[in-house]
C-alpha positions in Angstrom: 0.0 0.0 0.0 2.9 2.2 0.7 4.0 1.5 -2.7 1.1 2.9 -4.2 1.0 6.0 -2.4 4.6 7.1 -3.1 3.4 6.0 -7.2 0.3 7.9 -6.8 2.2 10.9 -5.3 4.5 11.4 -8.3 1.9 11.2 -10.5 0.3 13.7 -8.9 3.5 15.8 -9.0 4.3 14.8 -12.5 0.6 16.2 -13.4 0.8 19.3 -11.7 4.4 19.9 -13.0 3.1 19.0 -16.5 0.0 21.4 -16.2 2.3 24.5 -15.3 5.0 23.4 -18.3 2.0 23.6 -20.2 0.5 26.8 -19.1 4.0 28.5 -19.3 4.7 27.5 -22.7 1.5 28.9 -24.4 0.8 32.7 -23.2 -2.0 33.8 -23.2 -2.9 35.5 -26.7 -2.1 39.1 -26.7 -4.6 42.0 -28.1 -3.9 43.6 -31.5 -2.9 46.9 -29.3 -0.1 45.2 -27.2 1.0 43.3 -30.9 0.7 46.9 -32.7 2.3 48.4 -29.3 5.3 45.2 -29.4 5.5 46.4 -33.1 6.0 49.5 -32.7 8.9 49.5 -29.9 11.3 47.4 -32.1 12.3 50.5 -34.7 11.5 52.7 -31.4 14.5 51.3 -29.7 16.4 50.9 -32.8 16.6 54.3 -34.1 17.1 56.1 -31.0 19.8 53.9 -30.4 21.3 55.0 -33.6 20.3 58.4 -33.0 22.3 58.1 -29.6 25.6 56.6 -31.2 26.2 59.5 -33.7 28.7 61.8 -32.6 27.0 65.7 -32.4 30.0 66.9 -34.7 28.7 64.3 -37.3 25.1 64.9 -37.0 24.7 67.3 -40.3 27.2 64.7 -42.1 25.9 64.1 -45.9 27.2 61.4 -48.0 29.4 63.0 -51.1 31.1 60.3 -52.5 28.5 58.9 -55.0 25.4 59.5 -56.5 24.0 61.6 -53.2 22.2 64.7 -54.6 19.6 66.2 -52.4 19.7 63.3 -49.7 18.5 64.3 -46.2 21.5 64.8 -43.5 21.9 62.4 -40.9 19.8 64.7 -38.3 17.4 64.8 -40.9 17.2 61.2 -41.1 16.5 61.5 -38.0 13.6 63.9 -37.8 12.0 62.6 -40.7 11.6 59.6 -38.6 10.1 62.0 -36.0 7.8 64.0 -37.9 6.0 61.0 -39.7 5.2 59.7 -36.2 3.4 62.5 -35.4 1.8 62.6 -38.7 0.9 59.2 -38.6 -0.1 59.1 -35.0 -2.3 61.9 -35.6 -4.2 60.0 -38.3 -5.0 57.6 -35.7 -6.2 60.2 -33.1 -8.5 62.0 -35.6 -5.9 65.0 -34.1 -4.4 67.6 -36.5 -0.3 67.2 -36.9 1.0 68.5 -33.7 4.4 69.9 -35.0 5.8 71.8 -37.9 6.4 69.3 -40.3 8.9 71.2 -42.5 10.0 70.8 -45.6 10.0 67.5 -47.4 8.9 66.3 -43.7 12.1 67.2 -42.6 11.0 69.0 -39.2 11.7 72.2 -37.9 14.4 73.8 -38.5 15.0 75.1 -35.0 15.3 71.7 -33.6 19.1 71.8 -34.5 21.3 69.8 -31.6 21.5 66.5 -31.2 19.9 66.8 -27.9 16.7 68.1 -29.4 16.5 65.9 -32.2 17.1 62.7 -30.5 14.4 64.5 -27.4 12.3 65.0 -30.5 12.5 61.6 -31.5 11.6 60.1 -28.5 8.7 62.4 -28.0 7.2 61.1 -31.5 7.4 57.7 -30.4 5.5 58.7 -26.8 2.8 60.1 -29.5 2.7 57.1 -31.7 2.5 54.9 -28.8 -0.5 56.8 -27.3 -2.2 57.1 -30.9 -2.1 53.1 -31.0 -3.6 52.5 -28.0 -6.7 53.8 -29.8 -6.5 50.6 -31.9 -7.8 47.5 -31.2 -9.1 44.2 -32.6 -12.7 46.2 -34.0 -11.6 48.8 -35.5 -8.3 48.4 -37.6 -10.6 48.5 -40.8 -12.1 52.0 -39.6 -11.1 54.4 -42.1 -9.2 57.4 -40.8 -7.8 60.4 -42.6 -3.8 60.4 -43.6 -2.0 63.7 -46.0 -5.8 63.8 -47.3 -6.8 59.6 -48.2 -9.0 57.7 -46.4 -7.4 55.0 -45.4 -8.1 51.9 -43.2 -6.3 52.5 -39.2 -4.6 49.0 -39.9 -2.6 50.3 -43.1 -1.6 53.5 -41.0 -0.2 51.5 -37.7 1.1 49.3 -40.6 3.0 52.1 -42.6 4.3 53.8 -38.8 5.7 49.9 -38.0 7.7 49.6 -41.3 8.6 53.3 -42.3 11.1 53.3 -39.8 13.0 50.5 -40.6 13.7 51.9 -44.0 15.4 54.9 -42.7 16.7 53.2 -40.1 19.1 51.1 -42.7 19.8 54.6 -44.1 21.4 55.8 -41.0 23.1 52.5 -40.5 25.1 53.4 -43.3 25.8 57.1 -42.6 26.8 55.3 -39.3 28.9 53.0 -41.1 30.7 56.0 -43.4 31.8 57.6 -40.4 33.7 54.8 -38.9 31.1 53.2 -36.3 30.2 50.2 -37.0 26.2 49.2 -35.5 26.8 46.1 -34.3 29.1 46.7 -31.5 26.2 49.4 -30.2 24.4 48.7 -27.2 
């Protein structure tokens, strides 16, 4: 009988460790927002930390060797990346752009140290993170208004996600023509 109880025992024990494996391997399923929100903090983290790792003297630096006519500076780059958060974030929000936009998106000009561009940065991302907290599961096919189309809220969250990433490889490589190489950043 004493057998059977120790058996029984870890059987029980093997059950209950089984159940939590189980339970710990499949989280629960997240919400479009926190997927959206998820989404949006990979470039987030990305760009700033380019944005951190250029030196201020090289911040207006603009490629010359090349084909490079009329390409935005590095600190453009940078608030380029800004300004179409806010523009996109305030599609989302129904909200009217809430900074000077500049020209060819470029930002203001008096944003002009490093400090206040990478600030300005980070405050676009605090926008765009509020703006998709407004999105959820119901309405990602609600049409919202972006530069004057209608277009579904999924195609804007979609178009804040991957914009990012495309200028992000650009500043890589202003990164890279400066003598820092990305992937010994932290």
């Amino acid at each position: 009988m004493a057998d059977c109880k120790v058996v029984l025992g870890l059987v029980l024990v093997f059950a209950a460790g089984a159940k939590l494996h189980c339970q710990a391997g499949h989280p629960s399923a997240k919400t479009a927002t926190q997927i959206f929100q998820q989404s949006v903090s990979g470039p987030e983290h990305a760009t700033l930390r380019l944005a951190d790792a250029m030196p201020e003297a090289k911040y207006f630096f603009l490629p010359t060797n090349g084909e490079f006519t009329g390409v935005r500076t590095f600190a453009q780059l940078v608030k380029h990346v800004a300004v179409d958060n806010y523009m996109m974030g305030a599609a989302l929000l129904g909200e009217k752009v809430p900074v000077e936009v500049g020209v060819h998106e470029n930002g203001p000009d008096g944003i002009a140290t490093k400090a206040q561009i990478t600030r300005f940065l980070r405050d676009s991302f605090l926008y765009l993170h509020k703006a998709v907290d407004t999105i959820n599961q119901t309405n990602l096919m609600e049409s919202v208004s972006y530069e004057g189309i209608r277009l579904p809220r999924l195609a804007v969250v979609n178009a804040a996600i991957s914009h990012p990433w495309d200028i992000y490889g650009q500043m890589i490589e202003y990164l890279r023509m400066n003598g820092i190489d990305p992937q010994h950043l932290r």
